[in-house]
C-alpha positions in Angstrom: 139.2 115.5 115.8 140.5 118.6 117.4 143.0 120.2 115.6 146.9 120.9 117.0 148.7 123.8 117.4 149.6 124.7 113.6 153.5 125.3 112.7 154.2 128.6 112.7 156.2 128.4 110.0 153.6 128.4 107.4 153.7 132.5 107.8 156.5 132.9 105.5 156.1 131.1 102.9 154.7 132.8 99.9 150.4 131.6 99.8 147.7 133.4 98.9 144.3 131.9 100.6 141.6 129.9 98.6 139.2 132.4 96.5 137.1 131.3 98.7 138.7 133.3 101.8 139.0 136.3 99.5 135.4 136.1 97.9 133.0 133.6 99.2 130.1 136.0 100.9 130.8 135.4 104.6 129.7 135.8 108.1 130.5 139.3 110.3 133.5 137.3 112.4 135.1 138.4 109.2 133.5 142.1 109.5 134.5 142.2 113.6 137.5 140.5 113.7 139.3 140.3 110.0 141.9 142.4 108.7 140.5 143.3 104.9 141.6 140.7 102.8 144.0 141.6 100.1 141.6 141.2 97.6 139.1 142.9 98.8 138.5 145.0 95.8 137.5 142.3 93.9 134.6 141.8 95.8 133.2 145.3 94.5 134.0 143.8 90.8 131.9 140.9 92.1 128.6 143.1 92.8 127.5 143.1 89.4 127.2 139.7 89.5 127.3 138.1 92.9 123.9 137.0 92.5 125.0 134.3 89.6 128.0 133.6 91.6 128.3 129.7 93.0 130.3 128.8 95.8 132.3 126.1 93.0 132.8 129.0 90.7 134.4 130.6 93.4 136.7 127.9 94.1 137.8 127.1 90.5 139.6 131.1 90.5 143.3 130.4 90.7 144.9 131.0 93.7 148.1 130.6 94.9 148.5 127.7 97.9 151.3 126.7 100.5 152.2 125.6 104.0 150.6 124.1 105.7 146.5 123.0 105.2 144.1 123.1 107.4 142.9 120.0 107.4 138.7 119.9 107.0 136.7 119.1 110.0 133.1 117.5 109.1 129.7 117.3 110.9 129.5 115.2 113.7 126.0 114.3 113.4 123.0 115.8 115.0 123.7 118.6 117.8 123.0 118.4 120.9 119.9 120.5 120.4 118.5 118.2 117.3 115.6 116.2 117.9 114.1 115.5 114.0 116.0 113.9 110.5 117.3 116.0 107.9 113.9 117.7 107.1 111.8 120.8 108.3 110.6 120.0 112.2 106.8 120.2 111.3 107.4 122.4 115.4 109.0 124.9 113.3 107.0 125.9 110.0 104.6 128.2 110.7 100.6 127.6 111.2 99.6 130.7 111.9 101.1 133.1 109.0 103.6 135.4 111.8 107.0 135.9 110.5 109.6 134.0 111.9 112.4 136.2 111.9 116.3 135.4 111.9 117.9 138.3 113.1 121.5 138.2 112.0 124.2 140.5 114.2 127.3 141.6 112.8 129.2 144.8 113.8 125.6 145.3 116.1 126.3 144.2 119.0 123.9 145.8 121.5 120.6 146.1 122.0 120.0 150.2 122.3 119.7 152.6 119.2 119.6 149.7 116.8 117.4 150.9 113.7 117.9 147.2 112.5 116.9 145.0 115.5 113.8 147.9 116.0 113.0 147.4 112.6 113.2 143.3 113.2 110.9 143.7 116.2 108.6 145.4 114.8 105.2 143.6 113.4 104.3 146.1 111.5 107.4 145.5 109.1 105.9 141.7 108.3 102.5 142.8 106.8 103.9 143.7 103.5 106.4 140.9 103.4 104.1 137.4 103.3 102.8 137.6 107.2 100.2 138.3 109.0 101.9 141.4 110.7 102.8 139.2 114.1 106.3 137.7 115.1 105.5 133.9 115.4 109.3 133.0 116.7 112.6 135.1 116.4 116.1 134.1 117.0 119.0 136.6 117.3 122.2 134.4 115.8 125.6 134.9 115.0 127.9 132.9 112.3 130.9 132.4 113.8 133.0 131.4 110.4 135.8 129.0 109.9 137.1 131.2 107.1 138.1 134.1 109.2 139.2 132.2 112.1 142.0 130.9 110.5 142.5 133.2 106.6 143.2 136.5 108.4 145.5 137.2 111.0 143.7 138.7 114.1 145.6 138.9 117.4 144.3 137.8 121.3 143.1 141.1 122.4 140.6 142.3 119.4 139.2 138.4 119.5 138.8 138.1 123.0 136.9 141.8 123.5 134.6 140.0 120.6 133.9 137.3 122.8 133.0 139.3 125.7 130.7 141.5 123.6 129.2 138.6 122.2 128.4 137.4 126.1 127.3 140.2 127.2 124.3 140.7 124.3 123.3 137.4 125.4 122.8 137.9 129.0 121.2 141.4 127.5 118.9 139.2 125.4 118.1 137.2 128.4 117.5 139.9 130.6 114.6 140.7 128.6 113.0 137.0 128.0 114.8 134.4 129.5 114.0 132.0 126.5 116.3 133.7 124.7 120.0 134.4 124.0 122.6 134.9 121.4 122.1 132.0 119.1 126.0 131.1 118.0 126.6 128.6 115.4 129.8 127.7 114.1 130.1 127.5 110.7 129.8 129.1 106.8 126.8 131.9 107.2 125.2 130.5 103.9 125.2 127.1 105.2 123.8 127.9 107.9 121.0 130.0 106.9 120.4 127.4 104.2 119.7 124.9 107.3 118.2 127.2 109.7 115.1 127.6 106.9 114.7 124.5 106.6 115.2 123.1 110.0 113.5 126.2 111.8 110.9 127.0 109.4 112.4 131.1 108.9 110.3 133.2 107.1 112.1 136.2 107.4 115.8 137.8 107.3 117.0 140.8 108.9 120.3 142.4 110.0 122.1 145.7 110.0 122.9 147.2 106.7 127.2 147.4 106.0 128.2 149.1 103.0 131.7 148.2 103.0 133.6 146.1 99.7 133.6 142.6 101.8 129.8 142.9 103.1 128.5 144.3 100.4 129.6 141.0 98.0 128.5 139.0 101.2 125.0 140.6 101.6 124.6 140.2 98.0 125.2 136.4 98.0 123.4 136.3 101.2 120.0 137.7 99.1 120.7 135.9 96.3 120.2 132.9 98.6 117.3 134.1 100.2 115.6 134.4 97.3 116.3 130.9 96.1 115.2 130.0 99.5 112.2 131.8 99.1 112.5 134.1 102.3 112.3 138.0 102.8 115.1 140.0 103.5 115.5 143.2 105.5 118.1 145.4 106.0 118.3 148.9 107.4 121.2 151.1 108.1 122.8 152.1 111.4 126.6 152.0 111.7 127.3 155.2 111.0 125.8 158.7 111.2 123.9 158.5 107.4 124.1 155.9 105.2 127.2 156.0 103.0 125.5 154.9 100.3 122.8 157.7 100.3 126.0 159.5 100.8 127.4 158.7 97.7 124.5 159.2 95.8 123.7 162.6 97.3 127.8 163.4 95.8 126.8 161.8 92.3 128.5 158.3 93.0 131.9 160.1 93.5 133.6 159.4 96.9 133.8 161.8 99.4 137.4 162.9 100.3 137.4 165.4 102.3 135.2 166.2 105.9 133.8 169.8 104.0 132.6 167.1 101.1 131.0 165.1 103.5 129.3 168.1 105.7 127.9 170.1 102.8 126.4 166.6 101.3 124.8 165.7 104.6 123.7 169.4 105.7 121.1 168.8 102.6 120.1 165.4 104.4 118.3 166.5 107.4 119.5 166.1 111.1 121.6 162.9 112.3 118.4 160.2 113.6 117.5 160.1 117.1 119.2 157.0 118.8 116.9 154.7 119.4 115.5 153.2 122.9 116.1 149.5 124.2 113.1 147.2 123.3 111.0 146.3 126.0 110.7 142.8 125.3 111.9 139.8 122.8 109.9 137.5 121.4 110.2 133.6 121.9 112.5 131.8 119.7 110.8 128.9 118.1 112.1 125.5 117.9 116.0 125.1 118.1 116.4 122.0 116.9 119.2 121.1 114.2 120.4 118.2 112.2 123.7 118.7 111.2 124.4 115.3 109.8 126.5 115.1 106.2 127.4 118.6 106.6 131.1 120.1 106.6 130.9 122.8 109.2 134.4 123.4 109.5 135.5 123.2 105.9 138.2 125.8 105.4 141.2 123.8 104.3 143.5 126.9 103.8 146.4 128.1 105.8 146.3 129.1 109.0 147.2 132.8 109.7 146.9 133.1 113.3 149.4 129.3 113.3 151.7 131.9 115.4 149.8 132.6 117.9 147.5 129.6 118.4 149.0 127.8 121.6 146.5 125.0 122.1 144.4 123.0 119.8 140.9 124.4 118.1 137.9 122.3 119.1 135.4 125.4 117.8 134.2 123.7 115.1 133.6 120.2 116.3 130.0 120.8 116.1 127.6 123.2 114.4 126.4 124.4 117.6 129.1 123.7 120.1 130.0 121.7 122.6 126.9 119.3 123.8 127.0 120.9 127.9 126.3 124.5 126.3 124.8 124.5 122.8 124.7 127.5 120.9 126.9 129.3 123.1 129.7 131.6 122.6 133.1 130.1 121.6 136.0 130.5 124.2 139.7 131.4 123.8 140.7 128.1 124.6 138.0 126.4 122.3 139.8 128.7 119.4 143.3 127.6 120.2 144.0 131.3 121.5 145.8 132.6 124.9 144.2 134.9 127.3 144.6 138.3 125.9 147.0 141.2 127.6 144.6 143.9 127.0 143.0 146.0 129.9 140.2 147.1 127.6 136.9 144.6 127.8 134.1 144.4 125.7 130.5 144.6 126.1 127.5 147.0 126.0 128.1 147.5 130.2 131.5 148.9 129.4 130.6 150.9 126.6 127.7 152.3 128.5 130.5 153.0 131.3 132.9 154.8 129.8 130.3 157.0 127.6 128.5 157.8 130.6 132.0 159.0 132.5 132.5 160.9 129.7 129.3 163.1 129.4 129.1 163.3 133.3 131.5 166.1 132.8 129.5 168.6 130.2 132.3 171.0 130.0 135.4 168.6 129.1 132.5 167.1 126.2 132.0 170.7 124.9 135.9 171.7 125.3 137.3 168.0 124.1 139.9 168.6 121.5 141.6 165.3 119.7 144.5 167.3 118.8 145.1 168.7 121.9 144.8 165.5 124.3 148.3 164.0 125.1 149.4 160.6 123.2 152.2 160.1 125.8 149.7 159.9 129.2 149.4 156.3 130.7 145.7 156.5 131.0 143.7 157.4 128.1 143.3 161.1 127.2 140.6 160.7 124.8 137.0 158.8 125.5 138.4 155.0 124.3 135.1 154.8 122.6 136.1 153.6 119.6 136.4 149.6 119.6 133.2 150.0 121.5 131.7 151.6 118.1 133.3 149.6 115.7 132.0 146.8 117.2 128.6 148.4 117.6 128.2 147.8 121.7 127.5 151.8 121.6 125.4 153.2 119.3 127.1 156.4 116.9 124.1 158.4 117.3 123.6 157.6 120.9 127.4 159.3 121.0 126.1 162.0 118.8 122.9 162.7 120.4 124.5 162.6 123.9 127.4 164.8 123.7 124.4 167.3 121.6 122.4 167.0 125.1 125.0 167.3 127.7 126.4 170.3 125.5 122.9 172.2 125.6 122.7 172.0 128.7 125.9 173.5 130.0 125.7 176.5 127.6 122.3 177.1 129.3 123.9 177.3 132.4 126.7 180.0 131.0 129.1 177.4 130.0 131.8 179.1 127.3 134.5 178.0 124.5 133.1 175.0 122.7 135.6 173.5 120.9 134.8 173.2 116.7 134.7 170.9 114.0 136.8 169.1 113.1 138.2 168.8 116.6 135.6 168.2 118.8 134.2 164.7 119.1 131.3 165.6 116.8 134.3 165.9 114.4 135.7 162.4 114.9 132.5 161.1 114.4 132.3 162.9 111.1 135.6 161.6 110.2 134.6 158.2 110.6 131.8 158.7 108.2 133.9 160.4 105.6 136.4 157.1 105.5 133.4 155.2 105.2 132.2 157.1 102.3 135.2 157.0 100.3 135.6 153.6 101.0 132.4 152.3 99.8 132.7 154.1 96.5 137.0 153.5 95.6 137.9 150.0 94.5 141.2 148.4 95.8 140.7 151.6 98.6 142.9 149.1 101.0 145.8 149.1 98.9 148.4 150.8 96.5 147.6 148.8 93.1 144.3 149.5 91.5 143.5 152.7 94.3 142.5 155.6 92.0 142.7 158.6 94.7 146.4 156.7 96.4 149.6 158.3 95.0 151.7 156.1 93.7 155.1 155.8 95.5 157.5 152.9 95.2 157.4 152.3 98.3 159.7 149.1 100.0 157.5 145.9 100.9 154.8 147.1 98.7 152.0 144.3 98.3 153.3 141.3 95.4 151.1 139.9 93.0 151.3 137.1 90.3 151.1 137.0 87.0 147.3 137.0 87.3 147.4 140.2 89.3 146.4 138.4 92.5 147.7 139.0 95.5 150.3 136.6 97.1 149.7 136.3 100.7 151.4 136.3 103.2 153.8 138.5 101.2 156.7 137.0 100.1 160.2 138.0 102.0 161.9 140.4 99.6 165.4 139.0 99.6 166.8 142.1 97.5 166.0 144.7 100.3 167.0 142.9 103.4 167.5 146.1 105.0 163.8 147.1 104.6 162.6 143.9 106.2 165.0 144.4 109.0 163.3 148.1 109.7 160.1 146.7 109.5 160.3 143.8 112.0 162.2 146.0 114.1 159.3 148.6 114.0 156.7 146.2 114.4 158.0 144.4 117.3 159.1 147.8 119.3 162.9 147.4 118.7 163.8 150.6 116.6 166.0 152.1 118.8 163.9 155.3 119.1 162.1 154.6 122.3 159.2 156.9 121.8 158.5 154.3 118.1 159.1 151.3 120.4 156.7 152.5 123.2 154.5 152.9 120.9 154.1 149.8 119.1 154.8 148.0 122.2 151.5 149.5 123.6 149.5 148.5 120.9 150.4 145.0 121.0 149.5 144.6 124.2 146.5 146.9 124.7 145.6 146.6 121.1 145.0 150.2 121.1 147.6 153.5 121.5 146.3 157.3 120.9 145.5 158.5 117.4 148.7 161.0 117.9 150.8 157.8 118.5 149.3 156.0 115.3 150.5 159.0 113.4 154.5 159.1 115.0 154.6 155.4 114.2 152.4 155.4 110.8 154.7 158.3 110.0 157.7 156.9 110.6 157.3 153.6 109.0 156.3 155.6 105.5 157.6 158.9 104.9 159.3 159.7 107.7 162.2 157.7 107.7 161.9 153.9 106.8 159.8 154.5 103.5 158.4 151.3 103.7 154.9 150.9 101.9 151.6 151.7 104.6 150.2 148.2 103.2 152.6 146.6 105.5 151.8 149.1 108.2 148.1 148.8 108.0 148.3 145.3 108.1 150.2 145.2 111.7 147.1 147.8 113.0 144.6 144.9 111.5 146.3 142.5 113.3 146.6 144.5 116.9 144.2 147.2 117.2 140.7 146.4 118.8 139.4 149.1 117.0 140.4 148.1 113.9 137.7 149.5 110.8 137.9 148.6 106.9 137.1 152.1 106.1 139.1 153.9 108.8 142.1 151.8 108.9 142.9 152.1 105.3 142.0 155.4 105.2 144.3 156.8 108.4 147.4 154.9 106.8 146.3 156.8 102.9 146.3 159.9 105.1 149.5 159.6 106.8 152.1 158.3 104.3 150.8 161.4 102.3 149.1 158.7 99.7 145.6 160.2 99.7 143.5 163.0 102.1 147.0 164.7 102.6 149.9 165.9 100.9 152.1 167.8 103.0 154.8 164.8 103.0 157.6 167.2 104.4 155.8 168.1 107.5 157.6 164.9 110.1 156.6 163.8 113.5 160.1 164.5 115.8 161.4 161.3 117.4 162.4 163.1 120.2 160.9 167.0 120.5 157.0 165.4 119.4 156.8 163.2 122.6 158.7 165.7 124.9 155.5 168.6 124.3 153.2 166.9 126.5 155.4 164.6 128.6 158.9 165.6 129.3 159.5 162.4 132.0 158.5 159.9 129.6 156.2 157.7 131.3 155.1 156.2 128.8 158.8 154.9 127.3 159.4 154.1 130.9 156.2 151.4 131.5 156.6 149.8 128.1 160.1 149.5 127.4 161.2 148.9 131.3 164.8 148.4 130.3 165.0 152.8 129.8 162.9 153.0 133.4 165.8 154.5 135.2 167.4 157.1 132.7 167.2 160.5 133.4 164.7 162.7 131.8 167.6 164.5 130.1 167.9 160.8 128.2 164.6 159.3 128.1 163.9 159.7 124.3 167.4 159.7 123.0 169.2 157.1 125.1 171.7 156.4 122.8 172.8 160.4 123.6 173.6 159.5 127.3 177.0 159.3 128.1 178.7 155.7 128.7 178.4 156.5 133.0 174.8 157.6 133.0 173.8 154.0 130.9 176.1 152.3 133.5 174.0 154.0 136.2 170.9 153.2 134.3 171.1 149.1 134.1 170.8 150.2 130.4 174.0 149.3 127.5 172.6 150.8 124.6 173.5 148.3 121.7 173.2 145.5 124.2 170.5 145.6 126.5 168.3 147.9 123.8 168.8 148.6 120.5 171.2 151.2 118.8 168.7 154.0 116.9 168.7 151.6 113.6 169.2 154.8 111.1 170.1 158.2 111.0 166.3 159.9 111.6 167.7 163.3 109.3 169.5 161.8 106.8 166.8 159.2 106.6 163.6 162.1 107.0 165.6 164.1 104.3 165.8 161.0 102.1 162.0 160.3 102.2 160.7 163.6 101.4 163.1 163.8 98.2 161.6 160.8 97.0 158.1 161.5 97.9 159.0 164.7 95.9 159.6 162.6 93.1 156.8 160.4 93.0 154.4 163.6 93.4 156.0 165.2 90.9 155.7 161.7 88.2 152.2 161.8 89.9 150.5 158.7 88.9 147.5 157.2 91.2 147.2 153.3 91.9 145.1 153.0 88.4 147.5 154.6 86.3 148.4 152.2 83.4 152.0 152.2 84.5 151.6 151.1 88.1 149.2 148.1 86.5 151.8 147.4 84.1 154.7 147.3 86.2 156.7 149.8 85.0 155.8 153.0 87.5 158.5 151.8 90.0 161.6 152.2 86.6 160.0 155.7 86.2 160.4 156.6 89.3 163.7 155.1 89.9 164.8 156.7 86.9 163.4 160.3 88.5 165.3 159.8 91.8 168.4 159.0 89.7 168.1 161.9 88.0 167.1 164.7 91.3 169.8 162.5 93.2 167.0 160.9 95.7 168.9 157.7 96.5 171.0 155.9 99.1 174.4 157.7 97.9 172.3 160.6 98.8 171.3 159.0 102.4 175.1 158.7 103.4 176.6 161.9 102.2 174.1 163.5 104.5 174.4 161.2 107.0 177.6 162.7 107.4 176.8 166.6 107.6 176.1 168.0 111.2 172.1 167.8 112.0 170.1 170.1 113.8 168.8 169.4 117.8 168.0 165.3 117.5 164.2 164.9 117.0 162.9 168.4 115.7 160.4 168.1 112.9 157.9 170.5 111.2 155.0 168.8 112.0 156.0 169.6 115.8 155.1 173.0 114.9 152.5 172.2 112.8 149.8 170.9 115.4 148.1 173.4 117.5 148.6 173.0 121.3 147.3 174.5 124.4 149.8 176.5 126.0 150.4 175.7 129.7 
């Protein structure tokens, strides 16, 4: 039966998700798409013993439940593609000793500089590994799981730019053999592999090596399963410049925290790989046929997260491999219960291809690109929008690498001049990826505050709640005994702060599902210890939700970074409101396309509304306080307020594994501390009331380096 729109209502109640959603080894829809479960750390406690982990001793961990159930969806019978019973096709086992090889994409989703897929293609890798070095039949799938459609909030744009990249690798796939595709099958990745072996006769497992907390449990359980199966498994690095596990092995299993860690480690580990070229050809798939009767497909039977934005009812899971007219195709929005996204930025290897070709077609603005000096207020893109494109693997990172290296050459050959450094060049960014990725393979609990052992502890407002079993409650309970910082946090999430530079800002982002990495730091800023001092848990969960780009090693590590929690401690240098967006765009364009209600104040006004006499707001179309919001605090009194307390919890300094923050009794220390320096609300109003300096100056304005004009 298809299944309704879901009440919304279910997102406030207090719930945590089956263990299952939290632990079970899972397919990649969970790598591309999820936000990182709050227990994600757990699964690096798991590794030890993931092998000896069954699916019911997952379930029988005690979870907390509520609103409302999915209710489970089981198999229909045979697919449309089945043609045998419930036993290996004898058109499927293999005669003549070639591998036949599942080739399982993730975060991979092209065909160019892919060490895995090479690898996969290549005979050669079979005649160690019970072949006899030829590829009988291969099949390039994708798990498309229940679990993460409906346990982890993910909004329109970041699912939809999945589905398009998920298109285009199969028209890619097809352009090489027309027999073949992107095999999609809807459903738990162990039960499907479990059927595919038997039903296809697979010899052979390969996909592209992820050493992040979730996949690593999942890969695990995923080998432990191939062995019982009695099938090879091979995986090979290739989302990131060097291995992070190497990584961490070359640093003596500690995690690398800071880019000089990461350089001097990898300068000792030879050049970044050459990317790698397109195959020439695929080989045939073998038989596709499937039996899907007496399986549960569509089990998950939790709560549905994305109930809130699902306007239509889910049919995804109706059948293993789809709907009967296109079997083993790619799920639509509609067959997911989604909307059409609002995003201008589309998926795919094409696009990728496009916009990293535009960019080195001009050598000098590669060799002169500077992150910190590109402009967060423009209305088109000042850096290279590359990054959903990577995270989702439709560009290679060392095809990036290795082009920007070439383009580069060549210009200085021909007299170019000024090369912009690391860390701020786009060789930089790269490397910065790589450095979150290697601190966040080797920190447990590296996505949140409890249990972090390089995160400062701060007691922060709307911090993550656990039970009494130290598992995390989601969604997170409303904290009724701060009202005020649940009011500052919807209004900054939704883009109704009252500071319109904020509101741009986070009005950009849901509808694009990306904004510039100098806007994620005004609002990330702002939302932690700039002003509202509300815990970058809650913060990093709204970027999981809305950005395209969204990475479990990046994310996490950005919103550590910029509430001053980990990677950097100057907590007193603060984004300006008003004087931070001004530097590069004095007209406010960007205020002025997404919140349209300002579009007609003077430049004078444009940040600071609120400033603009009671005629000029008349003139404007604009009441402030009726037609948009009233700034909701004082941005000094509130700034001055943060950095006392982050003061405080620096000087207390306990990390996220400190016995008292495990305990519960960190947050009385440091209440007692702020008592004592006079860091508290009493504080807050007294100099709320003392004349403040020009409205929106703050040190970190003078703290990034710009180009003078």
């Amino acid at each position: 039966m298809p299944r309704g729109k879901s009440s919304g209502s279910a997102k406030r109640e207090p719930v945590s998700p089956p263990a299952e959603a939290k632990k079970a080894g899972a397919d990649a829809v969970g790598d591309a798409t999820r936000s990182p479960l709050k227990n994600v750390s757990a699964w690096k406690d798991e590794l030890e013993v993931a092998e000896n982990t069954s699916e019911s001793d997952v379930h029988d961990k005690k979870q907390k439940t509520g609103g409302a159930p999915r209710v489970q969806s089981k198999g229909k019978g045979k697919s449309a593609a089945s043609a045998g019973a419930a036993k290996p096709c004898s058109s499927s086992m293999s005669s003549s000793g070639g591998a036949r090889v599942l080739y399982w994409h993730r975060t991979d989703l092209r065909l160019t500089d892919s060490p895995a897929l090479t690898r996969a293609l290549d005979p050669s890798t079979y005649s160690d590994h019970g072949s006899d070095g030829t590829i009988e039949a291969f099949w390039p799938i994708w798990c498309f799981d229940p679990t993460y459609v409906y346990s982890t909030r993910v909004g329109v744009n970041r699912w939809s730019f999945l589905l398009e990249s998920m298109r285009d690798l199969s028209e890619r796939y097809e352009e090489l053999n027309e027999k073949q595709k992107l095999w999609v099958l809807r459903g738990r990745p162990e039960l499907i592999i479990r059927r595919l072996v038997r039903d296809w006769g697979v010899t052979h497992l390969a996909f592209e090596k992820d050493s992040n907390a979730y996949s690593k449990v999942r890969d695990q359980k995923i080998k432990a399963l191939a062995e019982e199966l009695g099938i090879q498994v091979i995986d090979t690095p290739g989302r990131h410049l060097y291995d992070p596990d190497e990584v961490i092995k070359q640093h003596k299993g500690k995690p690398i925290m800071t880019l000089h860690q990461w350089q001097s480690v990898t300068s000792k580990m030879g050049d970044v790989p050459d990317p790698l070229p397109k195959p020439e050809s695929i080989p045939d798939p073998g038989s596709t046929d499937l039996d899907e009767h007496g399986e549960e497909w569509g089990q998950y039977a939790g709560v549905d997260l994305n109930a809130e934005i699902r306007t239509g009812n889910d049919t995804c899971f109706e059948h293993l491999t789809g709907p009967s007219s296109e079997p083993f195709s790619v799920p639509t929005m509609g067959q997911l219960g989604f909307a059409d996204p609002t995003t201008t930025i589309h998926g795919g290897t094409i696009e990728a291809h496009k916009r990293l070709d535009l960019f080195l077609s001009t050598p000098e603005k590669v060799a002169k690109f500077s992150k910190p000096n590109s402009a967060p207020t423009s209305l088109e893109p000042s850096t290279t929008l590359l990054s959903p494109y990577i995270k989702f693997g439709c560009v290679g990172v060392r095809e990036t690498w290795w082009g920007c290296k070439r383009v580069i050459a060549d210009w200085e050959k021909k007299g170019g001049r000024g090369e912009t450094k690391e860390p701020e060049n786009m060789f930089g960014q790269l490397q910065f990826r790589d450095m979150y990725a290697c601190a966040e393979a080797a920190v447990p609990h590296f996505e949140r505050v409890r249990g972090n052992s390089v995160c400062k502890y701060v007691d922060w407002a709307l911090s993550n709640v656990y039970d009494d079993h130290g598992v995390e409650i989601i969604p997170r309970p409303t904290d009724r005994s701060n009202p005020k910082a649940e009011e500052y946090f919807e209004a900054w999430r939704e883009g109704r702060t009252g500071f319109p530079w904020i509101d741009a800002c986070m009005r950009q982002l849901k509808y694009e599902g990306w904004i510039h990495h100098l806007a994620r730091h005004s609002v990330a800023c702002f939302l932690t210890r700039g002003q509202c001092y509300i815990s970058w848990e809650r913060g990093m969960e709204v970027f999981d939700e809305w950005l395209i780009d969204w990475d479990p090693a990046s994310n996490p590590g950005n919103w550590l970074w910029l509430s001053c929690s980990a990677f950097f401690s100057q907590y007193f240098r603060v984004y300006g409101l008003v004087s931070w967006p001004q530097k590069t765009d004095k007209t406010g364009a960007l205020v002025r396309k997404y919140c349209p209600e300002l579009k007609n104040f003077p430049d004078k006004y444009i940040y600071a509304p609120h400033t603009a006499p009671q005629a000029v707001q008349e003139k404007a179309g604009c009441i402030i306080g009726q037609d948009y919001p009233f700034p909701m605090l004082d941005e000094h009194a509130a700034k001055d307020l943060c950095i006392a307390r982050i003061k405080d919890a620096y000087h207390l300094n306990l990390h996220g594994d400190s016995p008292e923050v495990i305990n519960g009794t960190a947050e009385d220390k440091l209440k007692a501390l702020h008592e004592e320096s006079g860091a508290t609300e009493d504080m807050h109003h007294e100099e709320g009331k003392k004349k403040r300096k020009r409205s929106g100056e703050g040190a970190m304005d003078k703290f990034v380096k710009r180009e003078k004009k």
